[in-house]
TIVEX-762137 format. One record per residue: residue number from 1; residue in one letter; x, y, z of N, C-alpha, C, O in turn. Coordinates in nm, 3 decimals, m for minus. Layout:
N
ATOM   num   residu     neast    nnorth       nup    caeast   canorth      caup     ceast    cnorth       cup     oeast    onorth       oup
ATOM   NUM        A         X         Y         Z         X         Y         Z         X         Y         Z         X         Y         Z
...
! end
This chain:
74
ATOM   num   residu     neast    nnorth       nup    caeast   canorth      caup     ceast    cnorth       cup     oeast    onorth       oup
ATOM     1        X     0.042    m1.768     1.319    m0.037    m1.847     1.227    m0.035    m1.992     1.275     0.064    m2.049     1.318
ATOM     2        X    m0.144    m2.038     1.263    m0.147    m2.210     1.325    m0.050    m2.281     1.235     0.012    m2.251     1.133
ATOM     3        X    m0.062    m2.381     1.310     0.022    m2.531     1.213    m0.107    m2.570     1.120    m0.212    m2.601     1.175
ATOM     4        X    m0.097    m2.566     0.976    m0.239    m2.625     0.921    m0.195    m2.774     0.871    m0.078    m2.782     0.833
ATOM     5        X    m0.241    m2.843     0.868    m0.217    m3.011     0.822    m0.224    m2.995     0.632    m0.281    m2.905     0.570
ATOM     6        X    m0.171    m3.077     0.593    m0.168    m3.081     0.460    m0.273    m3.076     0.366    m0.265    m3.032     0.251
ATOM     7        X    m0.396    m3.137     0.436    m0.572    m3.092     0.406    m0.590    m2.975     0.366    m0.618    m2.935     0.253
ATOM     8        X    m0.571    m2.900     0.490    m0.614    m2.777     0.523    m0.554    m2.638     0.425    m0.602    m2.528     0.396
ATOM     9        X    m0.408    m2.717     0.391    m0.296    m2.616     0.312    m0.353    m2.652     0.178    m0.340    m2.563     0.094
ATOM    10        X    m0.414    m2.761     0.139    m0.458    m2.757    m0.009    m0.570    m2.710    m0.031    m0.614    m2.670    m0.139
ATOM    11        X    m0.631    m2.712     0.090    m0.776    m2.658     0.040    m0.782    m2.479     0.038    m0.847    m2.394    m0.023
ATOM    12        X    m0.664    m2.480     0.151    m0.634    m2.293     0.136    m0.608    m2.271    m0.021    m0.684    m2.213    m0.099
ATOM    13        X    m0.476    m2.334    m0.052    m0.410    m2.297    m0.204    m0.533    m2.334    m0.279    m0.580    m2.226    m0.318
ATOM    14        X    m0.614    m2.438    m0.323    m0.772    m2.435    m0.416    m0.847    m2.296    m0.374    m0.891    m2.215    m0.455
ATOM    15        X    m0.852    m2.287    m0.265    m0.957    m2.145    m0.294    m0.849    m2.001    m0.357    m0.899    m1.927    m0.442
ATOM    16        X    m0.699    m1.971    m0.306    m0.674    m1.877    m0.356    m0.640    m1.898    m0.500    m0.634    m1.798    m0.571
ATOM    17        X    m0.616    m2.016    m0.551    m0.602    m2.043    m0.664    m0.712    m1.963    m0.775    m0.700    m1.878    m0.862
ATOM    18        X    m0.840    m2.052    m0.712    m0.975    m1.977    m0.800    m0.992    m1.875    m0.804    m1.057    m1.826    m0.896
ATOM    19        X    m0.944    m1.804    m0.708    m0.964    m1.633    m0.693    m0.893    m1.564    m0.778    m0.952    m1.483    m0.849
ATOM    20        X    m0.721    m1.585    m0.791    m0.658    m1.539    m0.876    m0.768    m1.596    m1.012    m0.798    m1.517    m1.101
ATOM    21        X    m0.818    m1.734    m1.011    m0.830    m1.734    m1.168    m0.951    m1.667    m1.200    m0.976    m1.654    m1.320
ATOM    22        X    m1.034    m1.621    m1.116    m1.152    m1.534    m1.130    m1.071    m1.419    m1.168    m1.084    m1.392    m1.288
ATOM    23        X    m0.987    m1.337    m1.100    m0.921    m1.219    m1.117    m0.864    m1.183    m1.257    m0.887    m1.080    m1.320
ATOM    24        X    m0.786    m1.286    m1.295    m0.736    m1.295    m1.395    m0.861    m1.332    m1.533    m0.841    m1.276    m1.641
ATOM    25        X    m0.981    m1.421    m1.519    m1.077    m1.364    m1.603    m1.171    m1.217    m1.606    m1.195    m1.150    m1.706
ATOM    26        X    m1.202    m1.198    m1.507    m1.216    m1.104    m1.502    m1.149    m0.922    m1.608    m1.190    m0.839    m1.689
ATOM    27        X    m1.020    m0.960    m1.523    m0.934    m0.858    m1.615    m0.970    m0.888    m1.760    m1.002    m0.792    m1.830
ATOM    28        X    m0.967    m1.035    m1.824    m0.916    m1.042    m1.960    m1.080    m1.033    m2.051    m1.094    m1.047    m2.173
ATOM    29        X    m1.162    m1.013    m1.975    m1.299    m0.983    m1.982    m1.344    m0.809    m1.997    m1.405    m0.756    m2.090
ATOM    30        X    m1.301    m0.756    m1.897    m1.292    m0.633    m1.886    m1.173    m0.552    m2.004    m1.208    m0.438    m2.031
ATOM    31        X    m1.086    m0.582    m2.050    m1.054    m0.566    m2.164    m1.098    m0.595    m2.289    m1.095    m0.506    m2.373
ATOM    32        X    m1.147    m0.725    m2.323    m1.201    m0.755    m2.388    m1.349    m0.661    m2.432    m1.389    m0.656    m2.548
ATOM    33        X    m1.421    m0.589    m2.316    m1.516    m0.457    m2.316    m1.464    m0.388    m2.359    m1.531    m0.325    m2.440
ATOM    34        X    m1.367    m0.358    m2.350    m1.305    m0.209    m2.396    m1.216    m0.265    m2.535    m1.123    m0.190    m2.565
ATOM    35        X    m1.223    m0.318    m2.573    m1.224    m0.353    m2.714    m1.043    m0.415    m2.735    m0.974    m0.412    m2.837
ATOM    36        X    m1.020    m0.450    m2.645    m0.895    m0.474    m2.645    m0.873    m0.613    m2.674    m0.896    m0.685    m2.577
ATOM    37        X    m0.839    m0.667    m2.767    m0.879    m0.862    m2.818    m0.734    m0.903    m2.764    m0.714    m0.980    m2.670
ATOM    38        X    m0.609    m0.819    m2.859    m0.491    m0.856    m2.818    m0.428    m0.808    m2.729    m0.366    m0.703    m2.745
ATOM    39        X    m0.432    m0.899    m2.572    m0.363    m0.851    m2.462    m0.156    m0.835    m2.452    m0.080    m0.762    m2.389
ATOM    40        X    m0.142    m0.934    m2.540    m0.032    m0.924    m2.548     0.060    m0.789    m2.650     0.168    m0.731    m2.643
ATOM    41        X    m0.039    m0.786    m2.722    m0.018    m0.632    m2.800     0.004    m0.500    m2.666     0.105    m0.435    m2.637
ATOM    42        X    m0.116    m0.500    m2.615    m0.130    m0.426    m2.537     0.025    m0.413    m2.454     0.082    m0.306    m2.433
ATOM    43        X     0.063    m0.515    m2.424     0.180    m0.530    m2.334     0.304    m0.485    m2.373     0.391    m0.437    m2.300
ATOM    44        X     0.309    m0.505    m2.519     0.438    m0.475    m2.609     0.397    m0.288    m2.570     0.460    m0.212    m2.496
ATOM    45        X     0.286    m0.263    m2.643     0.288    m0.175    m2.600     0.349    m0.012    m2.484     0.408     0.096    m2.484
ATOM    46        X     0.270    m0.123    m2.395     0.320    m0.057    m2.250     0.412    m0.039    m2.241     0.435     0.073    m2.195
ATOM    47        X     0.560    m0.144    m2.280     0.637    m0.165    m2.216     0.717    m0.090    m2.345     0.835    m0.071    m2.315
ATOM    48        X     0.687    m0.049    m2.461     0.731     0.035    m2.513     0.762     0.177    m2.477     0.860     0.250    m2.493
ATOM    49        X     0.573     0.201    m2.391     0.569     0.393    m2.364     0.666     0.381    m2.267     0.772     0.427    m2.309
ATOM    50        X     0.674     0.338    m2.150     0.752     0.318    m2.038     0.879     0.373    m2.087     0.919     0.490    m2.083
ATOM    51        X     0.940     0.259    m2.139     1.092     0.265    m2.205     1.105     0.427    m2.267     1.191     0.501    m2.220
ATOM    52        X     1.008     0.477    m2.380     1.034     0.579    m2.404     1.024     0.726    m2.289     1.086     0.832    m2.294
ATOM    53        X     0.928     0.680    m2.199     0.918     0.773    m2.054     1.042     0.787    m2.023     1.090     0.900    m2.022
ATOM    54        X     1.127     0.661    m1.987     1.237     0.676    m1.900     1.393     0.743    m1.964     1.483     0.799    m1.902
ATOM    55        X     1.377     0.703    m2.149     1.471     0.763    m2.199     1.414     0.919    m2.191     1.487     0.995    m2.126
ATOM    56        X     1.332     0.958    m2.230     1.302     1.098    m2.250     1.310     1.200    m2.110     1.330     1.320    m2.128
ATOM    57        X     1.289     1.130    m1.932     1.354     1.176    m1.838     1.434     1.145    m1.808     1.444     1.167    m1.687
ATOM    58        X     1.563     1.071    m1.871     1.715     1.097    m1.893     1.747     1.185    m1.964     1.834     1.256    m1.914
ATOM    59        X     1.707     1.222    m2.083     1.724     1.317    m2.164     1.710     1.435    m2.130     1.773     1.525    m2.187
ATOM    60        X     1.616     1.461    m2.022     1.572     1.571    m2.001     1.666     1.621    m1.868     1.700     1.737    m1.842
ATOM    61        X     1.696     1.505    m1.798     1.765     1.532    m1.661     1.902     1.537    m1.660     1.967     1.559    m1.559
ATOM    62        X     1.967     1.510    m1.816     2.091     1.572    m1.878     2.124     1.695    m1.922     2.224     1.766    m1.924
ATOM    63        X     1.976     1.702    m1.969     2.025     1.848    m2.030     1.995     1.932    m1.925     2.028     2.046    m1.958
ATOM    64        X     1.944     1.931    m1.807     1.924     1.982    m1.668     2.092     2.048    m1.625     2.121     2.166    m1.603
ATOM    65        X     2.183     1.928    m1.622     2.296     1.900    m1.546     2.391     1.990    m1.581     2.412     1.962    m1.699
ATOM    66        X     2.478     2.101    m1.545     2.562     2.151    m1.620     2.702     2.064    m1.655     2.744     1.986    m1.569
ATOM    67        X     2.753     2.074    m1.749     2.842     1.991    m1.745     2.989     2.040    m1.661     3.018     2.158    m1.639
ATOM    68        X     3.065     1.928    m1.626     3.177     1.966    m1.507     3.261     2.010    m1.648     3.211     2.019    m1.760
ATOM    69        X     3.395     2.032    m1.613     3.498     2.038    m1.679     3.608     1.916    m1.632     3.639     1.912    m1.513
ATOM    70        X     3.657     1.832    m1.715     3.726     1.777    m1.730     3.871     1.827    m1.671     3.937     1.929    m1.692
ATOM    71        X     3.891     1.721    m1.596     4.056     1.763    m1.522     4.170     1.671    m1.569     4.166     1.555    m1.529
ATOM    72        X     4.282     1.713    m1.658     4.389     1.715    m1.767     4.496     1.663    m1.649     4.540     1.740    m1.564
ATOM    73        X     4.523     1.554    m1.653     4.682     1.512    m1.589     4.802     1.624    m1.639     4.804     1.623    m1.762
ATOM    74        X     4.874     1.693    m1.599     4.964     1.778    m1.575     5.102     1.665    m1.603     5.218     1.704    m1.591
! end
């Protein structure tokens, strides 16, 4: 990658800047279609099913496991 001069590095970071912020309207636009107003709902959400995904394949990958037997100091 070249050496870019300090010009050159701000004008890089301004354009990826706008892009993310296009991206990021975009998304909150495209939800907003699909009827979704509260994004942050949405998020609680998610991060609810997840959580319950991961307990419920623990749960499941326990009761998979046979259990050992416990070894008694003598």
């Amino acid at each position: 990658m070249p050496d870019l001069t300090l010009d050159q590095a701000m004008v890089a970071l301004k354009t990826e800047n706008q892009a993310l912020a296009d991206q990021l309207r975009q998304a909150r636009c495209d939800l907003h279609r699909l009827g979704v107003a509260d994004q942050n709902r949405v998020l609680v959400y998610a991060a609810c099913t997840g959580a319950v995904g991961v307990l419920v394949g623990v749960a499941i990958g326990m009761s998979l496991v046979a259990p050992r037997p416990v070894a008694r100091p003598k």
